[in-house]
PDB file of N, CA, C and O in Angstrom, chain B, residues numbered from 101:
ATOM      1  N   UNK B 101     -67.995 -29.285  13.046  1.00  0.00           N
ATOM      2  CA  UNK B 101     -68.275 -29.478  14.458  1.00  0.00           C
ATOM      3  C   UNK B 101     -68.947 -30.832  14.659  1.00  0.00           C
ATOM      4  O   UNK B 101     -69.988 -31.110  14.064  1.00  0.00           O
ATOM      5  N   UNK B 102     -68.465 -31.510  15.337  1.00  0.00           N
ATOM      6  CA  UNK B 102     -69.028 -32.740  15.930  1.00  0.00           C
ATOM      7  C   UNK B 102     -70.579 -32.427  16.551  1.00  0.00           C
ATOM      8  O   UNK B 102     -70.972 -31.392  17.091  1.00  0.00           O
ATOM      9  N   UNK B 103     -71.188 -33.461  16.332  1.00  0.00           N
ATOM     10  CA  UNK B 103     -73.146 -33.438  16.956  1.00  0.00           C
ATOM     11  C   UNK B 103     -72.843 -32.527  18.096  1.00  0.00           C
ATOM     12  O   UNK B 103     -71.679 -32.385  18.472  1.00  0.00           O
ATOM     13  N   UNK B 104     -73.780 -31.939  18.630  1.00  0.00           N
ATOM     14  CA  UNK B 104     -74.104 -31.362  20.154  1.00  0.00           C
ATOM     15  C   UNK B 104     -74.026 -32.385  20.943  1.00  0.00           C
ATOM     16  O   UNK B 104     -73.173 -32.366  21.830  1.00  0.00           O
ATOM     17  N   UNK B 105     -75.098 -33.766  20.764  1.00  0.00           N
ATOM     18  CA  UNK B 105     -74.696 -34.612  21.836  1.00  0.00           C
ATOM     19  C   UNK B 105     -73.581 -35.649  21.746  1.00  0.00           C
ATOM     20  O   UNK B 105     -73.586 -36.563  22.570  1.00  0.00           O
ATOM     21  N   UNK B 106     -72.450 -35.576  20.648  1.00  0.00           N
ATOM     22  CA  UNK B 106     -71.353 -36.260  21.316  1.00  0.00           C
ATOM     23  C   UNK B 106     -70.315 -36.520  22.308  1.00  0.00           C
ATOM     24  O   UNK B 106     -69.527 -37.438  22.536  1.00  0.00           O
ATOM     25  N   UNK B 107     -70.723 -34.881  23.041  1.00  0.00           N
ATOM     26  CA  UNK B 107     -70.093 -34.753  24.322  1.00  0.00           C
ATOM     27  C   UNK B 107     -70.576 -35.963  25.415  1.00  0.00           C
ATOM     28  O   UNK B 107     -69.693 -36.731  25.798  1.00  0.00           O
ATOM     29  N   UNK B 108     -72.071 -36.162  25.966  1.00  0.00           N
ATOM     30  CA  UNK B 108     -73.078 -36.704  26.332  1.00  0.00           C
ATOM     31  C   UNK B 108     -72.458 -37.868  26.358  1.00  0.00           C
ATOM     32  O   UNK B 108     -72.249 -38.495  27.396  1.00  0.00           O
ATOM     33  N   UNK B 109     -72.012 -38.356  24.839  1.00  0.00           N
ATOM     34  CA  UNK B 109     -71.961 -40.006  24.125  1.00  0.00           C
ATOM     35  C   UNK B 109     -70.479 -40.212  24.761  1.00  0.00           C
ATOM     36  O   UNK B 109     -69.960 -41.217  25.246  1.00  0.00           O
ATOM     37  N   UNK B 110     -70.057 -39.073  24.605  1.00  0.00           N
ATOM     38  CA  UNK B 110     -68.024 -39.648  25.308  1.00  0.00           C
ATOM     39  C   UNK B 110     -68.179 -39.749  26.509  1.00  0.00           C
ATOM     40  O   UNK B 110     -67.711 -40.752  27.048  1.00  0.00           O
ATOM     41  N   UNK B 111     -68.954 -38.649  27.405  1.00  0.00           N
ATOM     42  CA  UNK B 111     -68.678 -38.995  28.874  1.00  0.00           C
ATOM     43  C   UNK B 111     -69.472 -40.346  28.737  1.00  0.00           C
ATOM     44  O   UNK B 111     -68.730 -41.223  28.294  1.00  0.00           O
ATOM     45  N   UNK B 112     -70.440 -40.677  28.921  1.00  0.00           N
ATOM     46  CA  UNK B 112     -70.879 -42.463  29.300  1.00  0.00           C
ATOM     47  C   UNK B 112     -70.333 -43.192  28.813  1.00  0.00           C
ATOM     48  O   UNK B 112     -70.327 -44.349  29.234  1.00  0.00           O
ATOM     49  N   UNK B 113     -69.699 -42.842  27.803  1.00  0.00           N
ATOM     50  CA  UNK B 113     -68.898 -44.020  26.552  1.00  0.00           C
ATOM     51  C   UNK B 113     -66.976 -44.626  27.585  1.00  0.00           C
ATOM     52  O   UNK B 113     -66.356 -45.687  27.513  1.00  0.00           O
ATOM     53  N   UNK B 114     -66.675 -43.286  28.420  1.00  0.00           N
ATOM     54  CA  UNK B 114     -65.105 -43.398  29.272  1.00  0.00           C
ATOM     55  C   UNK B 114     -65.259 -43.923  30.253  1.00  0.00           C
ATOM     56  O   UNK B 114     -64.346 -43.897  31.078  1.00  0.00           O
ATOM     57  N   UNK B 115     -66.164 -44.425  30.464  1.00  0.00           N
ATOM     58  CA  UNK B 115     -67.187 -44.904  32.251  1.00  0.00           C
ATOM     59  C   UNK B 115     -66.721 -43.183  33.067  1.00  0.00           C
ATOM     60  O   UNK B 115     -66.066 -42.142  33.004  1.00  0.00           O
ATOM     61  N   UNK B 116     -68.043 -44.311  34.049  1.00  0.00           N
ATOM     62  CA  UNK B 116     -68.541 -42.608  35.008  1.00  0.00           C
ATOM     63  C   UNK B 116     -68.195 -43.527  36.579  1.00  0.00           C
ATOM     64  O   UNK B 116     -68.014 -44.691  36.938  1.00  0.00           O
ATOM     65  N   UNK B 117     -68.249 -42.186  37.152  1.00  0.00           N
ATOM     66  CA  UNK B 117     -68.505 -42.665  38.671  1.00  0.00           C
ATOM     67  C   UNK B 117     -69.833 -41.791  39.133  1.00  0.00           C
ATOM     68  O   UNK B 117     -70.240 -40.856  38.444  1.00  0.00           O
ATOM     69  N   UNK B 118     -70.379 -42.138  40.203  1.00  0.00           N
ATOM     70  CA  UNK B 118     -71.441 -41.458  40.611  1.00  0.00           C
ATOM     71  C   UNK B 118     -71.407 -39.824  40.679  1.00  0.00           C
ATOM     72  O   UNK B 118     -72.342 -39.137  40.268  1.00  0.00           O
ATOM     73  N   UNK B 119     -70.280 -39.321  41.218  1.00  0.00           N
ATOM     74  CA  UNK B 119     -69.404 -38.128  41.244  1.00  0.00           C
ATOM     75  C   UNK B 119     -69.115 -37.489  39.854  1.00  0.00           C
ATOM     76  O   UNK B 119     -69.388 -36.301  39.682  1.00  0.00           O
ATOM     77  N   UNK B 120     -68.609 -38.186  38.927  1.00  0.00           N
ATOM     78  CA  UNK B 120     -68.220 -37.322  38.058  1.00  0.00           C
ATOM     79  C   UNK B 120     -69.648 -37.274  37.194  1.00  0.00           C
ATOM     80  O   UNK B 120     -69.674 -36.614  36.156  1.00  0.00           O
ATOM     81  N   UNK B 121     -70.493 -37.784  37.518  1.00  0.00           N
ATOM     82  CA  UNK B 121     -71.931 -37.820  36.872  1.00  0.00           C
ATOM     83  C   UNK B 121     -72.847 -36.167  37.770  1.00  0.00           C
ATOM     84  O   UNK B 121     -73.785 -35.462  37.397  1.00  0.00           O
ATOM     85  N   UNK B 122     -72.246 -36.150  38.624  1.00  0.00           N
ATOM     86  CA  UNK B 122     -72.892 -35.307  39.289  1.00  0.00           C
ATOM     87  C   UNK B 122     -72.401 -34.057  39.002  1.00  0.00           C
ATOM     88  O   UNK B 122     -73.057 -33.016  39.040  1.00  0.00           O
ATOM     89  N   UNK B 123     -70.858 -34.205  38.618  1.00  0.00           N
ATOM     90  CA  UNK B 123     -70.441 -32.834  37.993  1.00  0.00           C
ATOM     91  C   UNK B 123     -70.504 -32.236  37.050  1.00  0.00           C
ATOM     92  O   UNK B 123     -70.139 -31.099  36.751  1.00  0.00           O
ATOM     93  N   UNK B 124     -71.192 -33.346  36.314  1.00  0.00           N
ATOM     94  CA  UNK B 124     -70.902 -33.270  34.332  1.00  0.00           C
ATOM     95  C   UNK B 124     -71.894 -31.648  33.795  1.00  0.00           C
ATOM     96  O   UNK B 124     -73.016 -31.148  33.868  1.00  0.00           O
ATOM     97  N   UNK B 125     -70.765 -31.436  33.358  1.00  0.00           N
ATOM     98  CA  UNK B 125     -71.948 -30.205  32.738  1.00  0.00           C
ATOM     99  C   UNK B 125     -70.995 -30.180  30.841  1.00  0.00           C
ATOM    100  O   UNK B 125     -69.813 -30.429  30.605  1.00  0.00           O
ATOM    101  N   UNK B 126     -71.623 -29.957  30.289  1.00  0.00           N
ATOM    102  CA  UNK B 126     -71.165 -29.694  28.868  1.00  0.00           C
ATOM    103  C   UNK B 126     -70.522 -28.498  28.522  1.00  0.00           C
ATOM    104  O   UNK B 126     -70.830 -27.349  28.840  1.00  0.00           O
ATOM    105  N   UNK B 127     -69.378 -28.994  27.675  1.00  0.00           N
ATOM    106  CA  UNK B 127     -68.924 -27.698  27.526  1.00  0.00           C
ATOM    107  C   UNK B 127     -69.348 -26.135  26.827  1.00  0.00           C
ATOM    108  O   UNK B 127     -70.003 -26.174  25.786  1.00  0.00           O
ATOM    109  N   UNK B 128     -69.078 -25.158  27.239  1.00  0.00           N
ATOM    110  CA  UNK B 128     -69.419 -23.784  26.730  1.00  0.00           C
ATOM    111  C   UNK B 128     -69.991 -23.890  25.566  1.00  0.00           C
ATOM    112  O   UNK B 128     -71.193 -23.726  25.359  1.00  0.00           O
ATOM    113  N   UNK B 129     -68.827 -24.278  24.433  1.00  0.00           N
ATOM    114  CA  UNK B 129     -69.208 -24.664  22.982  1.00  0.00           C
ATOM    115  C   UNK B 129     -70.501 -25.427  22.862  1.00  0.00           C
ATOM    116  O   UNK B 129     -71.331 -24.900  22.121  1.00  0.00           O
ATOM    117  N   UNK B 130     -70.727 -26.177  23.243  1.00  0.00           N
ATOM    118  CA  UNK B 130     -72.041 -27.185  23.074  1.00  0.00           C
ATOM    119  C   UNK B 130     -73.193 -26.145  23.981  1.00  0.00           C
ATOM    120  O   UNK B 130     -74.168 -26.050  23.236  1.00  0.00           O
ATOM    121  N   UNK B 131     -73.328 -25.743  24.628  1.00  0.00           N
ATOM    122  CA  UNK B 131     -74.057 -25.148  25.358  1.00  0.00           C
ATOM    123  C   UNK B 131     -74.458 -24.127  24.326  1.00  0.00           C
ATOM    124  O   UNK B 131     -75.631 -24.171  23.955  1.00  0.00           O
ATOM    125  N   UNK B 132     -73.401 -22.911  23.631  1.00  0.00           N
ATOM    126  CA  UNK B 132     -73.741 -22.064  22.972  1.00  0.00           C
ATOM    127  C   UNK B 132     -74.270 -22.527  21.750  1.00  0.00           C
ATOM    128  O   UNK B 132     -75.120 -21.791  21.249  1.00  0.00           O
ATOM    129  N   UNK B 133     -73.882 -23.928  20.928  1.00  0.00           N
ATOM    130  CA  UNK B 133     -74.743 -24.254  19.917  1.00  0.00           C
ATOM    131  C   UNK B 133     -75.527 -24.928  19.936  1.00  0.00           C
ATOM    132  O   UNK B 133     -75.688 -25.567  18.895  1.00  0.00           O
ATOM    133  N   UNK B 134     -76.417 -25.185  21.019  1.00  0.00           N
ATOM    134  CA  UNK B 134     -77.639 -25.897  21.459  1.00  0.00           C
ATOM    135  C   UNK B 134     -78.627 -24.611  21.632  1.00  0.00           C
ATOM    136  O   UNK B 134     -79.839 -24.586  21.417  1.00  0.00           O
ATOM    137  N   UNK B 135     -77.880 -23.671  22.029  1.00  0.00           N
ATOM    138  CA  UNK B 135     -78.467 -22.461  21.945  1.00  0.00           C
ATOM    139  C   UNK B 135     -78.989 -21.965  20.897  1.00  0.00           C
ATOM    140  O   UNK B 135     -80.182 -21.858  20.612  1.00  0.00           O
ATOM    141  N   UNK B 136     -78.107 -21.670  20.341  1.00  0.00           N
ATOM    142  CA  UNK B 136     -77.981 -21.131  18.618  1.00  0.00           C
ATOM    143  C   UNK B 136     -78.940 -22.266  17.727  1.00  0.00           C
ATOM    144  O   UNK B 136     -79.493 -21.871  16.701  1.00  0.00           O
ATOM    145  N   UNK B 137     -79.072 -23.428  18.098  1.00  0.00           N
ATOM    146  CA  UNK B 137     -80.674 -24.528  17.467  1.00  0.00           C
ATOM    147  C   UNK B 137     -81.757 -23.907  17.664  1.00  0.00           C
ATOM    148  O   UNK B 137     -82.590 -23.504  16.853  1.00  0.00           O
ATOM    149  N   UNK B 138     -81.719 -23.840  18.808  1.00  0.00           N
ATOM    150  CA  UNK B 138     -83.022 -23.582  20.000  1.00  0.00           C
ATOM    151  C   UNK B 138     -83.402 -21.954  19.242  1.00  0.00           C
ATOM    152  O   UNK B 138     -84.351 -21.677  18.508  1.00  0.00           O
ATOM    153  N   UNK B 139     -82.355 -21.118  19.701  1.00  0.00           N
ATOM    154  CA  UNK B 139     -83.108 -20.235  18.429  1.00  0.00           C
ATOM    155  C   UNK B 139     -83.231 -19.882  16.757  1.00  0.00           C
ATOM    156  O   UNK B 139     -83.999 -19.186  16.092  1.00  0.00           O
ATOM    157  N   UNK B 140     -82.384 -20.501  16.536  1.00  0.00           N
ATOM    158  CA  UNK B 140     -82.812 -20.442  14.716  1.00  0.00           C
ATOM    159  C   UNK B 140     -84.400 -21.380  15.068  1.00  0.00           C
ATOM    160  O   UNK B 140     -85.489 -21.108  14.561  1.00  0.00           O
ATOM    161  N   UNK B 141     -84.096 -22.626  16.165  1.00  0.00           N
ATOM    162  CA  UNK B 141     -85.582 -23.231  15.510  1.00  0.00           C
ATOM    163  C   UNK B 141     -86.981 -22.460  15.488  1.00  0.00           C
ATOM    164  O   UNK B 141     -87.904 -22.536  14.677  1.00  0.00           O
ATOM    165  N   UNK B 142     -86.826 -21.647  16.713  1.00  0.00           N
ATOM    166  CA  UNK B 142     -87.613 -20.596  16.856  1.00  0.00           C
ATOM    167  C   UNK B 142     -88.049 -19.457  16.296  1.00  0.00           C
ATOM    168  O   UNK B 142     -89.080 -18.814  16.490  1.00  0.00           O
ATOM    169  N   UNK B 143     -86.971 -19.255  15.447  1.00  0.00           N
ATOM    170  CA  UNK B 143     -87.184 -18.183  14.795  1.00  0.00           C
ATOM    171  C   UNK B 143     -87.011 -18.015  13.146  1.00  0.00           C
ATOM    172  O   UNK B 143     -87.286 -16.947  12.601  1.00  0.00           O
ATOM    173  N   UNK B 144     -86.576 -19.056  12.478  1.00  0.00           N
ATOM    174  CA  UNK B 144     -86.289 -19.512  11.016  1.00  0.00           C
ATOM    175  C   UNK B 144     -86.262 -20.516  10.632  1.00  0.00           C
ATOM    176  O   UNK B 144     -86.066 -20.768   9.443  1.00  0.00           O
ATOM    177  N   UNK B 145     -86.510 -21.653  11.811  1.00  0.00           N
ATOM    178  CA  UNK B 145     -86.730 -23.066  11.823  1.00  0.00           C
ATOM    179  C   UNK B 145     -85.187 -24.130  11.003  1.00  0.00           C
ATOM    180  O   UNK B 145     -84.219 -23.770  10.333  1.00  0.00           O
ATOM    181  N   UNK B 146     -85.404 -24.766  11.236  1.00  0.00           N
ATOM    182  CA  UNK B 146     -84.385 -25.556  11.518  1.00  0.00           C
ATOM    183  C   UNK B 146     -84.412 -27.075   9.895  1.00  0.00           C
ATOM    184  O   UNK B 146     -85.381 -27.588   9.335  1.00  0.00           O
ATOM    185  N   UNK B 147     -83.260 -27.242   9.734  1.00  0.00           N
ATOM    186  CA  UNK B 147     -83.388 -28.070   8.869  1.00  0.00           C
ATOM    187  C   UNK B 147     -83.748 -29.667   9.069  1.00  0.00           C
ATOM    188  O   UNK B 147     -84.127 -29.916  10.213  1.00  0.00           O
ATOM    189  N   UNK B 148     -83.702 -30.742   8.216  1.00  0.00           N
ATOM    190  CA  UNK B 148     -84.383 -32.071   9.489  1.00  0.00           C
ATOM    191  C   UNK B 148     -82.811 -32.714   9.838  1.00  0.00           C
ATOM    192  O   UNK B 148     -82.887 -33.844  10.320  1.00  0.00           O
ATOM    193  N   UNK B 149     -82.018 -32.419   9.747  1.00  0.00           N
ATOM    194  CA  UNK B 149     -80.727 -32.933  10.409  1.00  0.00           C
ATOM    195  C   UNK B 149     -80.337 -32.059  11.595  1.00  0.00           C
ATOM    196  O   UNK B 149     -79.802 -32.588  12.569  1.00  0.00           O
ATOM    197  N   UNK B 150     -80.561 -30.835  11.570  1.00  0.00           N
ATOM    198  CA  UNK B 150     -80.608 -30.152  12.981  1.00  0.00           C
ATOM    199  C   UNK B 150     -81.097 -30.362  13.721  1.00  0.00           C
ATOM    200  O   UNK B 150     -80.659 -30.758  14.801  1.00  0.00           O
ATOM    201  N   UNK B 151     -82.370 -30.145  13.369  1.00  0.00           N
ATOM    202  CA  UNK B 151     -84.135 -30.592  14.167  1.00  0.00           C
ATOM    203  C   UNK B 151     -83.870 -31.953  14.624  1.00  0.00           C
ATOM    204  O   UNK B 151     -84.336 -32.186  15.739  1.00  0.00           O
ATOM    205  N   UNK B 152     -83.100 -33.140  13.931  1.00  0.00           N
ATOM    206  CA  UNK B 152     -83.229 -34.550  14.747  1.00  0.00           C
ATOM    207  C   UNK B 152     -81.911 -34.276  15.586  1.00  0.00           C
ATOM    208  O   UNK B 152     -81.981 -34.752  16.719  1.00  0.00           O
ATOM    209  N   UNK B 153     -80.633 -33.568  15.272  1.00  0.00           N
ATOM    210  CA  UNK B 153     -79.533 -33.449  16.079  1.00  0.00           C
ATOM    211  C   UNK B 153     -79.890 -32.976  17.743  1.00  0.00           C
ATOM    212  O   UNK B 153     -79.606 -33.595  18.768  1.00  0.00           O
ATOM    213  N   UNK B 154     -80.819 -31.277  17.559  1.00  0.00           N
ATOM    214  CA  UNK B 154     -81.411 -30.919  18.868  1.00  0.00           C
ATOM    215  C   UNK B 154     -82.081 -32.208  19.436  1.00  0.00           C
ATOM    216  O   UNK B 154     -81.702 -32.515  20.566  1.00  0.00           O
ATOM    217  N   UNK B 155     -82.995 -33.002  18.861  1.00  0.00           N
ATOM    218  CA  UNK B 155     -83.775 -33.843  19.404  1.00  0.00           C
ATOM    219  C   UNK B 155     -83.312 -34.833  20.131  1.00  0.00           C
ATOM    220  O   UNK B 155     -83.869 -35.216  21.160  1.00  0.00           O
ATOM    221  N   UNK B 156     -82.165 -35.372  19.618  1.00  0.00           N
ATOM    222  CA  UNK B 156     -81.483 -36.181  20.482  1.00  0.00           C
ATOM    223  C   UNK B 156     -81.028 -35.366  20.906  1.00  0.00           C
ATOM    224  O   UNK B 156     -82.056 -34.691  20.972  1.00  0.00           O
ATOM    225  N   UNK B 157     -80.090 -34.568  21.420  1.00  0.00           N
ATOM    226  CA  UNK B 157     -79.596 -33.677  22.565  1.00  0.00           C
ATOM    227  C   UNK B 157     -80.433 -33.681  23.615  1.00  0.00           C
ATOM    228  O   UNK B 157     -80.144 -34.129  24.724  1.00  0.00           O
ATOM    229  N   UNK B 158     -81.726 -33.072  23.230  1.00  0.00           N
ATOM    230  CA  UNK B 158     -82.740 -33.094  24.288  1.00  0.00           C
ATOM    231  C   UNK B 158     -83.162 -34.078  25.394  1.00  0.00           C
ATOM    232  O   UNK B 158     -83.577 -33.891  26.538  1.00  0.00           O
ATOM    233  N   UNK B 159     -82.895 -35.297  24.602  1.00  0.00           N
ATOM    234  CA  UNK B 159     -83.165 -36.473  24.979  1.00  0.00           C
ATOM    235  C   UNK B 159     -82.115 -36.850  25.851  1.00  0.00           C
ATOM    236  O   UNK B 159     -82.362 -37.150  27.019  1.00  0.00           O
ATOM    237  N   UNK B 160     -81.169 -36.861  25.471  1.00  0.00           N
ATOM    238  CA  UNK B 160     -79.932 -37.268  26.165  1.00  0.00           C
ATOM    239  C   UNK B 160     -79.798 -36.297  27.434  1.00  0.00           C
ATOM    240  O   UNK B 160     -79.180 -36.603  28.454  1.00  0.00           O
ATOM    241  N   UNK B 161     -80.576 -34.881  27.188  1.00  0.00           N
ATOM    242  CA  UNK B 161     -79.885 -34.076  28.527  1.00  0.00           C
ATOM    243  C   UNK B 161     -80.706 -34.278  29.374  1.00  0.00           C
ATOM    244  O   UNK B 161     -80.530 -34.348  30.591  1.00  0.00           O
ATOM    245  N   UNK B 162     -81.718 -34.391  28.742  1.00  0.00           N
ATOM    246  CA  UNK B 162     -83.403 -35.198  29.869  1.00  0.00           C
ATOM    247  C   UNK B 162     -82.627 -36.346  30.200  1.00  0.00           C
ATOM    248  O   UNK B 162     -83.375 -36.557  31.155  1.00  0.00           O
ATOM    249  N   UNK B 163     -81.911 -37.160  30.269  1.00  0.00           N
ATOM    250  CA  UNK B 163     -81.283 -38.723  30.748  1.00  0.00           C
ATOM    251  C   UNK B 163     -80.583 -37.971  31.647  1.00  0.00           C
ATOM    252  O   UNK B 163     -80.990 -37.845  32.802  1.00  0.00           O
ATOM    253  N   UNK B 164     -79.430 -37.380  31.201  1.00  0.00           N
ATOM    254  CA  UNK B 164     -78.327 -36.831  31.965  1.00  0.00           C
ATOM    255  C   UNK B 164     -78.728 -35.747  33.334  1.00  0.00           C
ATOM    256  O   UNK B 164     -77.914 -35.397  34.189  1.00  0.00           O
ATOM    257  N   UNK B 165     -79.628 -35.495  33.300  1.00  0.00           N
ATOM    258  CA  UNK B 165     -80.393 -34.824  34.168  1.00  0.00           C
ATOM    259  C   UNK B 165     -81.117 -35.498  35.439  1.00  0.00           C
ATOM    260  O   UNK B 165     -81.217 -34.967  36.545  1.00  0.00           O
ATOM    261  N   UNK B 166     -81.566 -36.675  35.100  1.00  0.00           N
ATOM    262  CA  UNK B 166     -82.268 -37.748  35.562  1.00  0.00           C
ATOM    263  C   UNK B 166     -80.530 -38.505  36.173  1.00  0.00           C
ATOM    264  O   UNK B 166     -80.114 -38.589  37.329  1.00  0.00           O
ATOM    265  N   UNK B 167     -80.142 -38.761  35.415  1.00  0.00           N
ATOM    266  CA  UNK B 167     -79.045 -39.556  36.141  1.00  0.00           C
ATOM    267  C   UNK B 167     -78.468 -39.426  36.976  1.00  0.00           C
ATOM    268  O   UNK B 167     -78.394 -40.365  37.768  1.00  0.00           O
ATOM    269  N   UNK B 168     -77.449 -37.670  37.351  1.00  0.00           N
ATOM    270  CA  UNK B 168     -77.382 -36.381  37.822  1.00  0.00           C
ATOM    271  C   UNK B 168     -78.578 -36.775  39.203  1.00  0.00           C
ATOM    272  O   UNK B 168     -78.421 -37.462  40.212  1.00  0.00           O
ATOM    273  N   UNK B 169     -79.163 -36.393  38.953  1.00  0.00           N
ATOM    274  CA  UNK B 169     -80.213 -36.412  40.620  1.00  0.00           C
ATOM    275  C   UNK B 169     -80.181 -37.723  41.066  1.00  0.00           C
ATOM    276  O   UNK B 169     -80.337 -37.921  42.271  1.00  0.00           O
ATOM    277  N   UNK B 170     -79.985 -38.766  40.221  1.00  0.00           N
ATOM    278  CA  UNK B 170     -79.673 -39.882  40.913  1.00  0.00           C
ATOM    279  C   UNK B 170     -78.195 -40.319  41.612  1.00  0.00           C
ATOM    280  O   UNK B 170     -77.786 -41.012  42.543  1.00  0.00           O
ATOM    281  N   UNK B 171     -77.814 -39.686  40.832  1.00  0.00           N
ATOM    282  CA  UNK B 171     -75.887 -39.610  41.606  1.00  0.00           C
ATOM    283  C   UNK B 171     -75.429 -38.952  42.402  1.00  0.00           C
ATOM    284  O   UNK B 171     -74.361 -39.231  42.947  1.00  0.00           O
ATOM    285  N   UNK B 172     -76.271 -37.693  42.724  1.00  0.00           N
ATOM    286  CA  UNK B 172     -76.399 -37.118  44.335  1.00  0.00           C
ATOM    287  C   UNK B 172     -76.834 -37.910  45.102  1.00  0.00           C
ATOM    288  O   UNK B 172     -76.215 -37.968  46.164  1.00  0.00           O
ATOM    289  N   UNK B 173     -78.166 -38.948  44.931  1.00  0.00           N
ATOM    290  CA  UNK B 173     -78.404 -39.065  45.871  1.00  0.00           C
ATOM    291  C   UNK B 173     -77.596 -40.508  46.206  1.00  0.00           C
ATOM    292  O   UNK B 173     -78.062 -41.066  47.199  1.00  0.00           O
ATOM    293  N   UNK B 174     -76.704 -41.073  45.697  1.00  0.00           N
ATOM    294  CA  UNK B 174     -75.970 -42.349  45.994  1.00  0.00           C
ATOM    295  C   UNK B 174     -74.711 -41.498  46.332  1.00  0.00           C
ATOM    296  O   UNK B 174     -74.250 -42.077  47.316  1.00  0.00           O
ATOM    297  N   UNK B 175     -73.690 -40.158  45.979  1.00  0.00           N
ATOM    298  CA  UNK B 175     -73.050 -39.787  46.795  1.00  0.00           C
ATOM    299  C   UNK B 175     -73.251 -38.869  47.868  1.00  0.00           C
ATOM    300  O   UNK B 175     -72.379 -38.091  48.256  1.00  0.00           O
ATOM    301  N   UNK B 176     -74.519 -38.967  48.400  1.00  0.00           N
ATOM    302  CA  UNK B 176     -74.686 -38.207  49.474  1.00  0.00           C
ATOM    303  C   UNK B 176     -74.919 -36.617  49.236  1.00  0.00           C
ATOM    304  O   UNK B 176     -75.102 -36.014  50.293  1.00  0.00           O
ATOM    305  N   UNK B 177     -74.941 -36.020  48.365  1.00  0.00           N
ATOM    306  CA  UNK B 177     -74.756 -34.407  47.901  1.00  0.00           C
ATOM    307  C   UNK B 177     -76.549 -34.141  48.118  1.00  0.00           C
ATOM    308  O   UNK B 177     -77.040 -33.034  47.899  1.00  0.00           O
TER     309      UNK B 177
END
């Protein structure tokens, strides 16, 4: 399986428009194994290539999140 956040890295990597920034949500798959981090880390802890994989994810969805509220408010939503 490709990183969790290479989804993240392709959409900004194909260019965006304000719109499709506002729609972006990640797919199922990435969602369920960001999940599946989040709890092994919680509960059996995580190895340091996971642990830095979630970490950037985190990071990136904290951006993408931030960006997202900024692209509503330049398309009007």
């Amino acid at each position: 399986m490709t990183r969790a956040y290479d989804e993240i890295v392709e959409f900004i990597a194909g260019g965006t428009t304000p719109e499709s920034v506002a729609r972006f949500e990640p797919s199922q798959r990435t969602k369920d194994y960001v999940a599946d981090l989040i709890h092994k880390e919680k509960t059996a802890g995580l190895a340091s290539d996971e642990l830095s994989e979630l970490d950037h994810f985190m990071k990136l969805e904290h951006l993408m999140r931030l960006a997202k509220a900024r692209a509503r408010t330049l398309c009007g939503q």
